[in-house]
C-alpha beads as a LAMMPS data file, in Angstrom:
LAMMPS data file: protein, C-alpha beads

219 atoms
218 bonds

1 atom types
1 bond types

-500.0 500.0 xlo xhi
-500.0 500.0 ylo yhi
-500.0 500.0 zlo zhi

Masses

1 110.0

Atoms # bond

1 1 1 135.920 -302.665 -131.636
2 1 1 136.277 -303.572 -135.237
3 1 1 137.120 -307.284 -136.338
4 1 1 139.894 -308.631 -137.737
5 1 1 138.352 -308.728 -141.055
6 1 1 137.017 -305.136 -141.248
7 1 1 140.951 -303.956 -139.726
8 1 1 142.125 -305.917 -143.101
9 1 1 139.808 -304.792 -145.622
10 1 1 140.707 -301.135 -144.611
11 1 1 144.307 -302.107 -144.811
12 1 1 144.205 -302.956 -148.230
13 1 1 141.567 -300.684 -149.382
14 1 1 142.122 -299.839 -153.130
15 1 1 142.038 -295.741 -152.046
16 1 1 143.396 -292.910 -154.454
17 1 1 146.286 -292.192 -152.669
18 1 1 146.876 -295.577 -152.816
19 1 1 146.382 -296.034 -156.702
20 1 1 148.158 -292.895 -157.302
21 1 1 151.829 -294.971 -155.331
22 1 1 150.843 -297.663 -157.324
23 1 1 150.871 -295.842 -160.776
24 1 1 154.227 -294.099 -159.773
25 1 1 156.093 -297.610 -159.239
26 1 1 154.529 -298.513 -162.464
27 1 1 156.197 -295.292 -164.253
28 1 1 159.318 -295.733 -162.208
29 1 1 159.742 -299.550 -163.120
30 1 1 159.004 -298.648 -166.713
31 1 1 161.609 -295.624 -166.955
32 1 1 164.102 -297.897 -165.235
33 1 1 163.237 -300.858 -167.243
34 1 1 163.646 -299.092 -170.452
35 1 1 166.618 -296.849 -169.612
36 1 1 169.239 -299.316 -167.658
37 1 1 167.452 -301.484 -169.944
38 1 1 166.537 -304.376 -167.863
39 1 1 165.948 -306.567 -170.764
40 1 1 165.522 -305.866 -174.566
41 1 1 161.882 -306.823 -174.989
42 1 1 161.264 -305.292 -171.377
43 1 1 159.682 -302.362 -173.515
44 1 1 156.940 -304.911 -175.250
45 1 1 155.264 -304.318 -171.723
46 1 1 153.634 -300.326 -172.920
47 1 1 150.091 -301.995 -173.842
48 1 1 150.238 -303.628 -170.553
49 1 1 151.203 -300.744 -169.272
50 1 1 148.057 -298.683 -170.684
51 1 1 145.645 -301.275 -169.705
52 1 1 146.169 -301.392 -166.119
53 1 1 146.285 -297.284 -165.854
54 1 1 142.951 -297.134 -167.795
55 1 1 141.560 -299.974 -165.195
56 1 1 142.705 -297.658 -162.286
57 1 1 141.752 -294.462 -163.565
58 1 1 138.052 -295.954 -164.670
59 1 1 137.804 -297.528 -161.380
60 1 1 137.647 -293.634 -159.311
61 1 1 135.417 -291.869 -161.950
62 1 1 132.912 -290.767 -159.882
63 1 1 129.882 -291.274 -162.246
64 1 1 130.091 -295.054 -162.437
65 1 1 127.508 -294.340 -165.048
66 1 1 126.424 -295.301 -168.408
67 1 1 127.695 -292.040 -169.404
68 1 1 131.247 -292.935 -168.555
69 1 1 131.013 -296.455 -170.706
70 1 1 129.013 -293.761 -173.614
71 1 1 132.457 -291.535 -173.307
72 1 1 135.211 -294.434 -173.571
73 1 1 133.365 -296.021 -176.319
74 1 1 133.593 -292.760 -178.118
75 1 1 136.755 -291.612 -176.952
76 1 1 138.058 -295.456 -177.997
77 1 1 136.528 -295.621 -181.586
78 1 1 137.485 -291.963 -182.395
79 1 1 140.952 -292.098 -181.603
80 1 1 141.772 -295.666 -183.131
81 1 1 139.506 -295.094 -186.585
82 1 1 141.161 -292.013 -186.846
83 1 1 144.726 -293.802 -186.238
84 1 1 143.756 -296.209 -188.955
85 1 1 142.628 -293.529 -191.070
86 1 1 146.387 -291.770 -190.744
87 1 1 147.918 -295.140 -191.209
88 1 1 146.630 -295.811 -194.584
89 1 1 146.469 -292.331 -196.019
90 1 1 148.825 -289.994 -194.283
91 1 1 146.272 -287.104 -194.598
92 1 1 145.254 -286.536 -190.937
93 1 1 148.897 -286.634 -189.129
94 1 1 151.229 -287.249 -192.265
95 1 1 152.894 -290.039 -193.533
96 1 1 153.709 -293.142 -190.909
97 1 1 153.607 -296.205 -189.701
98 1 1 153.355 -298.426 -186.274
99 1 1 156.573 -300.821 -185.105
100 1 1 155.479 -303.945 -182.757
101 1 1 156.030 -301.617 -179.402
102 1 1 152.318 -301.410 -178.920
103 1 1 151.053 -305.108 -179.012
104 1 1 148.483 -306.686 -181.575
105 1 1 147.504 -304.630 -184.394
106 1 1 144.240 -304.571 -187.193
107 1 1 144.705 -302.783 -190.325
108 1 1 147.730 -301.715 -188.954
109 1 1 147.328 -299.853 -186.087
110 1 1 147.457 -300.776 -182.688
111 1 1 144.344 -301.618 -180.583
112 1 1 146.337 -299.806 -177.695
113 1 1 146.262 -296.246 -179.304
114 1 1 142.062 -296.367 -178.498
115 1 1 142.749 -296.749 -174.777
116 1 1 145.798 -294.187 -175.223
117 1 1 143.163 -291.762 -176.763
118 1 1 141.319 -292.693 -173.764
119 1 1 144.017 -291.955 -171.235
120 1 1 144.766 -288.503 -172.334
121 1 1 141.584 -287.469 -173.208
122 1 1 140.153 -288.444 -170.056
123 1 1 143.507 -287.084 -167.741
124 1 1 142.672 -283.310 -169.844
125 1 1 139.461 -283.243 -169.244
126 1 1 139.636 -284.052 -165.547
127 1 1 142.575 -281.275 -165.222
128 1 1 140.960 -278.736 -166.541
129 1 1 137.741 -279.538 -164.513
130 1 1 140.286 -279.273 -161.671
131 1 1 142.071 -276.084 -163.061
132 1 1 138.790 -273.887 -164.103
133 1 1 135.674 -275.847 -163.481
134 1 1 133.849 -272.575 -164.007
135 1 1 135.228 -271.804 -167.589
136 1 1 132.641 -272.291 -170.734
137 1 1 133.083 -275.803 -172.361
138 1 1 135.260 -274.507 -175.706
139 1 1 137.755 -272.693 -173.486
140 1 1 138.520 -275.939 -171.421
141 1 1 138.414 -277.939 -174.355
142 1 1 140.743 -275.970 -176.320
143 1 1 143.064 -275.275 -173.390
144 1 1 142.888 -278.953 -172.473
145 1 1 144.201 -279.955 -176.144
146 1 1 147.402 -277.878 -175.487
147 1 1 148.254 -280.001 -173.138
148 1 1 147.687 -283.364 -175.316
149 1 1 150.128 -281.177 -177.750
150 1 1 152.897 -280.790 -174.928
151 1 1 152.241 -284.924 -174.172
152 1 1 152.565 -285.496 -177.926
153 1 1 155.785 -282.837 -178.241
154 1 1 157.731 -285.310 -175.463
155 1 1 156.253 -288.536 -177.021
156 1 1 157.504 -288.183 -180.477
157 1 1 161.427 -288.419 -179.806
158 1 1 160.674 -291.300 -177.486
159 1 1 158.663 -293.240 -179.922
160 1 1 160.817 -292.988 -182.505
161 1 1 163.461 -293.974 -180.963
162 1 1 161.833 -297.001 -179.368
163 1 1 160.472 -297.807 -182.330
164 1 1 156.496 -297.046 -181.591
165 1 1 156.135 -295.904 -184.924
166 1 1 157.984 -294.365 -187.440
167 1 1 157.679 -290.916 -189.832
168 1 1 158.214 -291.464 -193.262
169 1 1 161.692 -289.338 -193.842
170 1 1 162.075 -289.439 -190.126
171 1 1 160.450 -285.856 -190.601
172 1 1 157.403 -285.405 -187.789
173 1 1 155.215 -283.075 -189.883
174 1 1 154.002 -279.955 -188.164
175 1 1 150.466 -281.211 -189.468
176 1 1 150.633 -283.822 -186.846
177 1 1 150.676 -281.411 -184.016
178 1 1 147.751 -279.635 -185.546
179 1 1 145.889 -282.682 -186.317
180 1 1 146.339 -283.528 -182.602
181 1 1 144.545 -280.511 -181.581
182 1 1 142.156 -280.559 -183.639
183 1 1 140.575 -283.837 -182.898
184 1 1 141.729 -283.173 -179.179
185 1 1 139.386 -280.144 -178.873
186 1 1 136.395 -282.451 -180.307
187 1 1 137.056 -285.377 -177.521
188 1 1 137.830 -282.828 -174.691
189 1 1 134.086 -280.945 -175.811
190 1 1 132.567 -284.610 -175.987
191 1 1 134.093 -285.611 -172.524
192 1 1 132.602 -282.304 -170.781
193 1 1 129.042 -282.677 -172.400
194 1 1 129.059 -286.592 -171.103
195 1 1 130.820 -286.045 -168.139
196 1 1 130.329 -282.346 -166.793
197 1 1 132.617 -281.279 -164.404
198 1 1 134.183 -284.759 -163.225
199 1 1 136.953 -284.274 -161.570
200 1 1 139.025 -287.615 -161.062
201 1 1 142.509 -286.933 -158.959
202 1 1 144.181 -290.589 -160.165
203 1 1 143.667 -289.303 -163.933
204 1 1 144.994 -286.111 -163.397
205 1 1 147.905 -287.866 -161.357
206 1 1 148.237 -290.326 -164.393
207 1 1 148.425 -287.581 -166.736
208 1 1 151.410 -285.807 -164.989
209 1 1 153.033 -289.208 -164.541
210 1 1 153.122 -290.123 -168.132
211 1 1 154.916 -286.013 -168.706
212 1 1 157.379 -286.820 -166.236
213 1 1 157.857 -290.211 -168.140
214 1 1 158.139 -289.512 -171.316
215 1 1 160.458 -286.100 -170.029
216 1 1 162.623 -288.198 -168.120
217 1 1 163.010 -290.709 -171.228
218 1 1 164.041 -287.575 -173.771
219 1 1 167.127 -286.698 -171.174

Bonds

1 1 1 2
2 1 2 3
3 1 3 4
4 1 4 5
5 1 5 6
6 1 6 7
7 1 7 8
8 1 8 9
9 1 9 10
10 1 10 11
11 1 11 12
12 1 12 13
13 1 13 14
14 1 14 15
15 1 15 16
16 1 16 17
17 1 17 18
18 1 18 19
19 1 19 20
20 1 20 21
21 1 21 22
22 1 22 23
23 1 23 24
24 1 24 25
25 1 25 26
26 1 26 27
27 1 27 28
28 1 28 29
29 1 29 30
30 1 30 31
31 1 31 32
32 1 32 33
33 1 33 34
34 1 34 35
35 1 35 36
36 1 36 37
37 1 37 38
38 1 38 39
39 1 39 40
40 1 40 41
41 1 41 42
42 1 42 43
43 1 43 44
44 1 44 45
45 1 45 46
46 1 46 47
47 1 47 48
48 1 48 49
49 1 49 50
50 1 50 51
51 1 51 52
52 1 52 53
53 1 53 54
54 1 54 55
55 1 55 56
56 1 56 57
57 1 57 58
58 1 58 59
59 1 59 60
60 1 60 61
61 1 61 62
62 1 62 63
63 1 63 64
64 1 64 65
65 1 65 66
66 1 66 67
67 1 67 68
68 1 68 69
69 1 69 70
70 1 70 71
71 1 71 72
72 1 72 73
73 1 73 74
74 1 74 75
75 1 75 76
76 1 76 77
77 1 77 78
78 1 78 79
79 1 79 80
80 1 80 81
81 1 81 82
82 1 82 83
83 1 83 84
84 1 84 85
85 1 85 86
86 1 86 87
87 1 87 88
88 1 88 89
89 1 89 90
90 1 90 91
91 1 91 92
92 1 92 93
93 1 93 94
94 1 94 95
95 1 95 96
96 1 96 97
97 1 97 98
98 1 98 99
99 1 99 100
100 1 100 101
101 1 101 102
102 1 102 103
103 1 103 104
104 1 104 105
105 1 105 106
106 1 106 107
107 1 107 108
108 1 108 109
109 1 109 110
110 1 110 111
111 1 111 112
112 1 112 113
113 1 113 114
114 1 114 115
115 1 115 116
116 1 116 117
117 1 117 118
118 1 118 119
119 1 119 120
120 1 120 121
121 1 121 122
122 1 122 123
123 1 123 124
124 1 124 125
125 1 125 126
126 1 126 127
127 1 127 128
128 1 128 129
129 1 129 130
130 1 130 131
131 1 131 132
132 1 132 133
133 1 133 134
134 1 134 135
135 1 135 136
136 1 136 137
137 1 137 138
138 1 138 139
139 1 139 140
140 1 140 141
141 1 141 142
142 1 142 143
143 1 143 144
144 1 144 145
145 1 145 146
146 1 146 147
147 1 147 148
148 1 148 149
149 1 149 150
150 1 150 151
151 1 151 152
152 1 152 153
153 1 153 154
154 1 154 155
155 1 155 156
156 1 156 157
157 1 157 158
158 1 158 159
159 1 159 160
160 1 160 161
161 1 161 162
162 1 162 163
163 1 163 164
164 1 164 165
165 1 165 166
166 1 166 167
167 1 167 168
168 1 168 169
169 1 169 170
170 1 170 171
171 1 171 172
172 1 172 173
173 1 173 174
174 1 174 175
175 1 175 176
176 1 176 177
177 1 177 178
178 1 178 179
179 1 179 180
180 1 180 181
181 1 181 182
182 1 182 183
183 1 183 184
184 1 184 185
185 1 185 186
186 1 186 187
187 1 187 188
188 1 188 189
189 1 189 190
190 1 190 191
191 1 191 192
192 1 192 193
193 1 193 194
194 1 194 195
195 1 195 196
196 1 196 197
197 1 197 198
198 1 198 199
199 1 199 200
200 1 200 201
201 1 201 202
202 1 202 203
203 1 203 204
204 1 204 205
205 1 205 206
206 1 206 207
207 1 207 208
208 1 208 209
209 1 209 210
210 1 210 211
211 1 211 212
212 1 212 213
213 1 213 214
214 1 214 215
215 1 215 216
216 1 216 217
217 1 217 218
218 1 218 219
């Protein structure tokens, strides 16, 4: 018969399924907390928010490798030097600027945005591994980055409105979209040559959390 201990360490064994409920109270709390709103500063939270979702989702990627530390470092750096890169010249997504939503900033842009990168990248990449494991690297990659674009097309309102950040004119530039695509296509072809065909079920269930989120917060 097993022990007492080994009948409570499989009670609260940290399991997918279980990660998966825990990232959907998360989301629920936060569309509840923001719409009702439970308090005005409630929505300071978001880089909270992103921290513990990247902590889940790392902890069920299968590789537990250096590759998967080679990939967020990349993934990380990319997406935030190319942030600061928009920030100061407006070249890559247009013209705009970060509010104080997403926590402590240097040369003003949010340290946040490289585990957002992160996020995303990483949710795409494991859906389409999911989706079409089979298909060539370019076609997943550039089929994966249409799905950043739909994330990014129910973001926009929402930050804006929340004050994330804000387009200069209040005008989101169809360049941004693009941009997004573009650089999503490189990180989705840099996650399969690290990673292969990982497949990790909490990203792809983070992924579709965070559309239903950000739908739910545009009604």
């Amino acid at each position: 018969m097993a022990s007492s201990d080994q009948v409570l360490t499989n009670q609260f064994k940290f399991t997918e399924s279980r990660s998966i409920v825990i990232l959907s109270i998360l989301y629920v709390v936060g569309i509840c907390g923001i719409k009702i709103p439970i308090h005005p500063d409630f929505i300071l939270l978001t880089p909270i928010n992103l921290l513990v979702s990247a902590a889940i989702v790392s902890y069920f990627d299968k590789n537990k490798t250096q590759d998967f530390l080679t990939l967020f470092t990349i993934v990380f750096l990319t997406g935030y030097l190319v942030e600061v890169i928009g920030v100061k010249t407006g070249v890559i997504f247009g013209s705009y600027a970060y509010g104080p939503v997403l926590g402590p900033k240097l040369f003003e842009t949010p340290l946040s945005m490289g585990i957002n990168w992160f996020i995303l990248i990483y949710g795409a990449g494991n859906l389409m591994n999911q989706l079409s494991p089979q298909w060539p690297i370019a076609l997943k990659a550039c089929i994966g980055a249409f799905t950043m674009i739909v994330l990014d097309f129910l973001i926009e309102p929402v930050a804006i409105h929340y004050n994330f950040w804000r387009w200069e004119n209040d005008v989101i530039p169809v360049q941004n979209y693009i941009a997004w695509w573009i650089i999503s296509v490189a990180l989705l072809m840099v996650f399969f040559k690290i990673l292969g065909k990982n497949t990790n079920k909490v990203a792809i269930a983070l992924l579709v959390l965070q559309l239903i989120f950000f739908g739910i917060l545009n009604i």
